[in-house]
Structure formats: structure tokens, C-alpha cells
C-alpha positions in Angstrom: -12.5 -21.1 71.4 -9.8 -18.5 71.4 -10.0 -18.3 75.8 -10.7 -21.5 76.4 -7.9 -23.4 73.6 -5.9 -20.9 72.1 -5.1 -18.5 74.5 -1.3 -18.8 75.6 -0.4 -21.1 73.0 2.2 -20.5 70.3 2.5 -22.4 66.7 5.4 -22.9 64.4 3.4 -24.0 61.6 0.1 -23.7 60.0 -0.2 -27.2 59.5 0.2 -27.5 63.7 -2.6 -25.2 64.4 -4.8 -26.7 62.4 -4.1 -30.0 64.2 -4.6 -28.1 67.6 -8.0 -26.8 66.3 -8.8 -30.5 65.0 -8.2 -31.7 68.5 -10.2 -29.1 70.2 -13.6 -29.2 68.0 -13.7 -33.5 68.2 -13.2 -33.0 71.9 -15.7 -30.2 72.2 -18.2 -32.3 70.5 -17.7 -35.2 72.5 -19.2 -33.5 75.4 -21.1 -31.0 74.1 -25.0 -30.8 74.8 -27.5 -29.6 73.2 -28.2 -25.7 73.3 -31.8 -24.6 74.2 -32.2 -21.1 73.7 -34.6 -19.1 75.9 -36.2 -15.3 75.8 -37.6 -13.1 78.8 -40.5 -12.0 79.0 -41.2 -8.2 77.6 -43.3 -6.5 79.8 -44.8 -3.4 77.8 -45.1 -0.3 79.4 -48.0 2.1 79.3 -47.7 5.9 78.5 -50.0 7.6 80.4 -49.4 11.1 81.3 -46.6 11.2 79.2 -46.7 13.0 75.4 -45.2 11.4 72.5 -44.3 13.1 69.9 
């Protein structure tokens, strides 16, 4: 939020921030879609030859 709404801006009160951060998260979730998370694939790797200790 802070790069993509706040930064640059400049408030004289609290009470107008809050507005500003109002306007931003209805906005945001009028376009937002939903977020799918997703994971690689961990490839394990053998030790042979090597000592563990």
C-alpha cells in the first residue's frame, strides 16, 4: 500500500488519511482477484561421497 497509495503524499490531518486509506482499500477490492498461492517443487539431493557429520 505504502508504494503504490501513499508514497509522495502529504496529510494535514489524521482524520484525512484515514479517508485516503478508505478510498484506496474499497478501490482495491473492487478489482482485486483472488490470490492462488503456489510452491516449487523440492528436488532432494543425494549425499553420496560426501561425509556428514
Amino acid at each position: 500500500m505504502q508504494g503504490q497509495s501513499l508514497s509522495g503524499t502529504s496529510f494535514t490531518s489524521l482524520k484525512q488519511l484515514q479517508e485516503h486509506i478508505d478510498a484506496y482499500v474499497n478501490a482495491y477490492n473492487e478489482k482485486a482477484d483472488p490470490f492462488v498461492w503456489t510452491k516449487k517443487k523440492v528436488r532432494q539431493r543425494r549425499f553420496t561421497g560426501r561425509r556428514i557429520t
